[in-house]
Each structure stands twice: as C-alpha cells, then as structure tokens.
N, C-alpha and C positions, 0 to 999 in steps of 0.2 A: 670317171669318178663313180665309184659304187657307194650304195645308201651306206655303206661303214663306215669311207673313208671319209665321210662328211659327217656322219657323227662324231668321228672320232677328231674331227679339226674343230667339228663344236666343241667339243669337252676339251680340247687342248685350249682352245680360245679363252672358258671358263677359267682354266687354271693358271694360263698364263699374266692374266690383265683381271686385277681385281671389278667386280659383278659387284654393284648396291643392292641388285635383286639378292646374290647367296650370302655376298658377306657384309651390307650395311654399310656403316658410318665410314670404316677403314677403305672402302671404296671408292669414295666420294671425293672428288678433284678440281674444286671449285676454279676458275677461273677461264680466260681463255687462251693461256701460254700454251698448251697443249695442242688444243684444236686448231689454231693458227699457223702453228708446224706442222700438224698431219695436211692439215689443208694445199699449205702452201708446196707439199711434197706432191699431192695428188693433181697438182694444175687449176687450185682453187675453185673445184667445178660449182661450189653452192654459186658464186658469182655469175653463170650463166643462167640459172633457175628463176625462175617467176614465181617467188612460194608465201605463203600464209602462214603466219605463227600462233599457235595456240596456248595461252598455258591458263594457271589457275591452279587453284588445289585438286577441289574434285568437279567433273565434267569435261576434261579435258579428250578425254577419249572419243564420249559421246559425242561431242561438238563437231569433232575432225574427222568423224565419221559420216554424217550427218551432211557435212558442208562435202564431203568429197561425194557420199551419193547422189545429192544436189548436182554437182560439177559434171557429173559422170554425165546424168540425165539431159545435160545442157550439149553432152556429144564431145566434151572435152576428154583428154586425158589426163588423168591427176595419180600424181605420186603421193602416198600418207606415208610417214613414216612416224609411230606408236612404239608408247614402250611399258608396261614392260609386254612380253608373250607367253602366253597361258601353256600352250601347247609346244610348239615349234621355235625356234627363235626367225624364220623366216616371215611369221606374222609381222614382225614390225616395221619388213618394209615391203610394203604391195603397190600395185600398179592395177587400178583399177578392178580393187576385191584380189587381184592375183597376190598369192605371196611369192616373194623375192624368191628368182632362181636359185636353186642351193648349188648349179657345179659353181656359178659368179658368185656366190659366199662361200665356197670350196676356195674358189684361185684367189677371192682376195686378202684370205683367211691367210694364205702361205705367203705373202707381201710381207707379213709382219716379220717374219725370221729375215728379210732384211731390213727391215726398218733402223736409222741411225741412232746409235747410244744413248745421244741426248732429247730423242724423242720417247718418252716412257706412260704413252696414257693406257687411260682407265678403260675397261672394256667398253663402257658408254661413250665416250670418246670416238672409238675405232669405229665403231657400229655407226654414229653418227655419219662419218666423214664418206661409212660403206654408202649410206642411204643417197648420203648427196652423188656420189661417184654413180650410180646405181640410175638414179633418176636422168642426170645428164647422159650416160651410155644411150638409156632409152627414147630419150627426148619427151618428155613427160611436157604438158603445157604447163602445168600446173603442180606446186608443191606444198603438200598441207604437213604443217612441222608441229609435231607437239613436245614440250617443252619436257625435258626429262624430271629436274628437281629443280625448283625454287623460280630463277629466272635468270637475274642479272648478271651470276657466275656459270650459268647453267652453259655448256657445250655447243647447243644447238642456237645460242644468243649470237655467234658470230654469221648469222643471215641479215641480208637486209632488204626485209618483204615488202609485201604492195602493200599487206596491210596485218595489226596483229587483234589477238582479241585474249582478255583477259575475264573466265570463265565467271571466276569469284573467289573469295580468298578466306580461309578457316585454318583453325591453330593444326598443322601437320608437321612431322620431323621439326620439330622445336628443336630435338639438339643440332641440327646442323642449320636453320634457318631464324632460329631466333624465338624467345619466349612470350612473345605479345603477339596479339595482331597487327601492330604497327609494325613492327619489325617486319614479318613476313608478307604484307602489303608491301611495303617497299623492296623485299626482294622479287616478289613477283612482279612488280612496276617496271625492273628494271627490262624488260624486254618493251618497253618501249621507246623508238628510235624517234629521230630527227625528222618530223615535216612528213611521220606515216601515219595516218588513222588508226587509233585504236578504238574497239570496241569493249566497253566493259556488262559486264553480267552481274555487277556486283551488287547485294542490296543492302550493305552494311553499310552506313552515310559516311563512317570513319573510312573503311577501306576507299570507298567510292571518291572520296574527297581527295585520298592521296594518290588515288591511279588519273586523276581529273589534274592534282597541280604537278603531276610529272609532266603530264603531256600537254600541261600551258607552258612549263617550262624548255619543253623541246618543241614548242611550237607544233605539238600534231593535233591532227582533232578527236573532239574527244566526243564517241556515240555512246551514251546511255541504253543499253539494250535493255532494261527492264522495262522503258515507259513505251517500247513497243506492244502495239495489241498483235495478239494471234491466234488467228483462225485454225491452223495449221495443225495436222495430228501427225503421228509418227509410226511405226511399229515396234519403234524401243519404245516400253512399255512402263516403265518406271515414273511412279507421278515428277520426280524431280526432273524430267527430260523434257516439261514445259517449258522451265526455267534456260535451258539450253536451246532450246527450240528459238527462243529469242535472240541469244546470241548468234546462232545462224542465220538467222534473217535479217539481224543487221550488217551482220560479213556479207551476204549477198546483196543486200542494196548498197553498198560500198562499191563491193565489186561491179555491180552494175552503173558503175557511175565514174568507174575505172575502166568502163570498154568493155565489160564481158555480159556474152549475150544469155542471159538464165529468165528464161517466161515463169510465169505463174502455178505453168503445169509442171515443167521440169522441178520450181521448188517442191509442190504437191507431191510429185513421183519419188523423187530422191527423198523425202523426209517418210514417205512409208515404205520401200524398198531398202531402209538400212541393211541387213541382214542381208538378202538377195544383192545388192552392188559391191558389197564390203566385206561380206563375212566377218563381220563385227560380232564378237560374242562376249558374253560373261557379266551383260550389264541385264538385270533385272532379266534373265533368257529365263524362258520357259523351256526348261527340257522334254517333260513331260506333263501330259494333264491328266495321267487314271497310272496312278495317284499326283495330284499336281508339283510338281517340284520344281523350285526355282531357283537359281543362281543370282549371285549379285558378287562383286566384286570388291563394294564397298570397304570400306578398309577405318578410318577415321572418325570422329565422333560424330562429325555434320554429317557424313555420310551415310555410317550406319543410323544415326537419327531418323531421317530420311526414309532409311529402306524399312526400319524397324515399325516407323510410323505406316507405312504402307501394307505391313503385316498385319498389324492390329486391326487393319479397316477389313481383310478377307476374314471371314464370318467361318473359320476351318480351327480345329487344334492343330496345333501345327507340331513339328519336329524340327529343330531346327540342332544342325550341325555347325559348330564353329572352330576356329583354331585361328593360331594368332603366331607372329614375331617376336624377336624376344626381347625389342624393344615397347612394345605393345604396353599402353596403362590398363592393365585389363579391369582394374576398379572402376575408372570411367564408363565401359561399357558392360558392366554387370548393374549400374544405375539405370539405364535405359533398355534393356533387354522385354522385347514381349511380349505379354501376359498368355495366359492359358497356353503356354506350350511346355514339350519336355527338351532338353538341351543335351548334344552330344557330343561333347568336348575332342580335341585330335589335335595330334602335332604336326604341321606341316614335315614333309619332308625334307622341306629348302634347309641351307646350312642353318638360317637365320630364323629356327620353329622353335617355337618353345614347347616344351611337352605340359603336357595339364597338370600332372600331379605337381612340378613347379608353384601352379596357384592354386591349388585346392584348398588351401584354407581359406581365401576369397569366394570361391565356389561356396564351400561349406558356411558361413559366413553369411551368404547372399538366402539363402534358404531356399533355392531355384531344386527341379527335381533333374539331378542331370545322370550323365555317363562319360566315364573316359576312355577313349581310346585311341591306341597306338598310333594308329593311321587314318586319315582320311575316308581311304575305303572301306577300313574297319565299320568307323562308324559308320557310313552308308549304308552298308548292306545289315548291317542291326536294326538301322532305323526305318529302312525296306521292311524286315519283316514285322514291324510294330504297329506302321501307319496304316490306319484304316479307311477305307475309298474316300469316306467321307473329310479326310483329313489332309496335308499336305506335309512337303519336305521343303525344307528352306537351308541352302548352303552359301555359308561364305564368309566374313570376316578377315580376308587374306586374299589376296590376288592366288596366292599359292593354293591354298585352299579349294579354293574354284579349278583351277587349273588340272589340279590333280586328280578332283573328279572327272574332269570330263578328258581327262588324257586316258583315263581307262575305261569310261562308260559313252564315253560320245558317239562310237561305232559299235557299240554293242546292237 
C-alpha cells in the first residue's frame, strides 16, 4: 500500500458513507440497527474488550485522554478510540499515543465493497466497529470509548463496560438531540447500563439528578465526581480540565476497586504527560510562546465560555481567529466574545463552514473590530504579521478550524 492508495480509500471512505464531521445532520444514524449488523458480521469483537465509556457534551476528549495516559503509566495497554480527527483520520484510534495503522485502515477500508445490501451505515459507524476490530487484533488490555454524539442512539452504546463516566451535559446540536437540557441529559444518560458504575462530572443539580435516577433505575452506582477534592495538576492546561481532572480520578478509583493496579505516582505521571503518552492535541495547546498562540477546540457556548473566560484572565491583546459551521448560532457567541482584542473571521474548509460575509451583519451589529477571510491560513498569517511580542494569537471556534491550522503549520 502506497501513502496514495490510502488517501485515496480515505477520500472514497468520506464519499461513500455520509461523515457528521463534512455533511452534519444528513449524516446522523441514530440508533443501534446498524452497528449490530456491522458487529455481528465482524465476529462481534467489542464482546471480547474490557473498555470504558466516556461521553458528555464537552470534556469528553480530555477525560479519555487523560485516563488512558494514567492507564498507560500503570504499564497497561490501552486502546482510545476519539472522534472527531484534526489532522489524520487515523488519530481516532491509537494504541497507546500510536495512531491506528493505516495499511489495517487500507484493508479494512476495501471490506466495505463487500459489505451486504442491507447493511448501509454511516461513516461513524464503520469506523466504530474498525476501532473495536482494531483493538481486539491487537489485544489492547484496556478500551477507552468516547461517545460520538448524544448517547443513547449513539453507535458506540452497543459496549458493555466495566465502567462509564458522564463528563457534563450543555445545550449542543439541539437539532438532533433535543431543545432543553432535560432532553439532552437524558440522551446522554442513556449510556448508562445495567449494574455498571457511572461516574458523573456533572454540576448542574437538574442534569445531576437525572444521570443519578437513570442509574438508581438500572440499579448502577452512581459516583459524584465533583465532591472529589484534587491535588492533582495536568499538562493540558486549560482551567476547565480541573473540572475533568475529577472525573478521572474517580474512573480510577473505580477501577481500582475493579482489580486494576494504578498507584498514586502512575495517576501523577499520566495526568502531566497528557501530550507525551497520547498525542493529544487541540485542547487549550500552546503552539507557540514568542508570539504566544494558542488553540482550543472549543466549539459550544459552555465551552467557548470557558475558554473565552480564560482569555480575558491573560493580561496580552490578543488576536483571535475564528470560524464556524453552518449550523453555528453565531449571535450567541458574538455575546460572550473577549474584550480588548481584534477578531479574524474564516471559513472553515469542511463541507459544513460557513463563510463570514454570510453573517456580517451580526459582525457589523456587534461593533467588534474584525476581519474576514477566506481561509483559515489566510487569516493566520494576516494576523502573524499584526501581533506584537507582547501580544497573543488565539485560534478556534470549530474543531475544523483548529485542525486546519495545524495541518499546515504544525511541521513548519
């Protein structure tokens, strides 16, 4: 297999089996008729796995990252499997910081041209069912599963773990998960099973309450990971990755109470070697420090809240570049945007960007001092030569967004 021929069963992959990441809503394949027949075609390998379910709105990434560097440090082997991928699509399923062989995504890429009639899933689907097939070839100890969209219909709901953990729960894709918080709490609830431990992260008493009477209702127990204290620091560096920090520590003292051997030091190690065991990138990364620029991945109102809030507290004018989807409320986030910086507006490249002059009368509106451009990089390298030592760059607003900067600057 040549690096062509594997681009190019990526890109046939993309066009064949509808992507949430390029085309959104029309992608989306709620239930688990799908994955139960891919499954059942593949010799049902998630059934051999020993894995951990992660979901939530936002923090789902950081969490499973976090708990698998942990895992790592403890001398185990663990499989994460992440979605979406910035760069590669082989990020989303690693084997201890490795990303997934691409000629084993090469061959099981071309399985699908036989796949039977009545099996028609969604790219997220397939990818799932590669991860589990993927993990079991390799004999992985361990499987940390993050939750693609929502929960209870979500793909990867057909595991059934040692233990699952629900990060926290904020209004995201309303159209496909529901208009309230109640709603979307109980779709994210639904990953939890029968007589398994969840953990929740949640500090909203409504959400909390109803991830608390799912799992009296299935009899599992239910850990409060907020009212844990913690010592513990990280190297993801984002203040909201305290809030996660907890929920990891309570999936390890679970797990430690399920058999598995993790000391004091291994948590220590693995929670500040994020980066270094995972190759985990795009949350709050520092790219650069002269001039400081940093990424975030942030996507959502709780999120960017979060990361926005964390702006304001660096004492720099900043530059900040964004761009968005074209489901994107961008009203919402022109409310909480900043203060003292200049804005560089950009249209993702994914099918699903919306370009800026779209909302420029909200721009214009907001009375913010911005710029629009075409691309990503465009705006980058404008805002390169604007910012002064003493200043910073701030990218993100879109997984895409992020992605695309560092697919062209990351090895520069």
């Amino acid at each position: 297999m040549t690096n062509q021929q594997y681009q190019e069963a990526i890109a046939w992959l993309f066009v064949q089996m509808p992507s949430y990441q390029t085309d959104g809503q029309k992608a989306y394949k709620p239930g688990l008729e799908n994955i139960t027949k891919l499954c059942n075609l593949f010799g049902n390998p998630q059934e051999t796995l020993k894995m951990i379910h992660i979901g939530g709105t936002n923090g789902k990434g950081s969490t499973s990252n976090m708990l698998a560097s942990v895992l790592q440090e403890a001398g185990y082997k663990v499989g994460l499997y992440n979605s979406p991928h910035l760069i590669d699509f082989t990020e989303r399923i690693k084997i201890n910081g490795e990303n997934c062989d691409k000629e084993f995504v090469y061959q099981f890429i071309q399985k699908l041209r036989n796949l039977p009639q009545e099996i028609t899933p969604s790219f997220f689907e397939f990818t799932t069912v590669m991860a589990f097939e993927y993990f079991y070839r390799k004999k992985v100890d361990y499987a940390i599963i993050e939750v693609g969209l929502g929960g209870r219909l979500d793909s990867t709901n057909i595991i059934t773990p040692m233990i699952s953990a629900i990060t926290n729960v904020a209004l995201d894709h309303q159209d496909l998960l529901g208009n309230t918080i109640e709603e979307i709490a109980f779709e994210k609830a639904g990953i939890v099973k029968p007589d398994i431990p969840v953990v929740s992260g949640a500090e909203n008493s409504v959400v909390k309450n109803i991830i608390e009477n799912t799992a009296i209702e299935k009899n599992a127990q239910f850990i409060d990971a907020t009212l844990i204290s913690n010592n513990f620091k990280s190297d993801l560096k984002g203040n909201y990755q305290q809030k996660n920090i907890k929920v990891v520590l309570a999936l390890i003292k679970e797990l430690k109470n399920l058999g598995l051997d993790i000391s004091d030091k291994n948590t220590q190690n693995g929670l500040l070697n994020v980066y270094k065991n995972t190759n985990f990138i795009g949350r709050w990364f520092e790219f650069s420090t002269d001039p400081l620029i940093i990424c975030d991945t942030a996507h959502n109102r709780a999120g960017l809240e979060q990361v926005f809030e964390q702006l304001n507290s660096i004492p720099k004018f900043k530059h900040i570049i964004l761009g968005f989807v074209s489901e994107k409320n961008i009203n919402e986030v022109l409310q909480i945007l900043p203060e003292h910086s200049t804005f560089y507006f950009a249209k993702p490249t994914n099918n699903r960007g919306r370009h800026p002059e779209d909302y420029e009368d909200l721009l214009k509106k907001s009375k913010i001092n911005y710029k629009i451009f075409t691309t990503v990089q465009e705006a980058y390298l404008f805002a390169k030569q604007e910012v002064k030592k003493e200043e910073m760059i701030f990218i993100g607003g879109s997984n895409f967004v992020v992605g695309e900067f560092l697919e062209k600057n990351l090895d520069d």
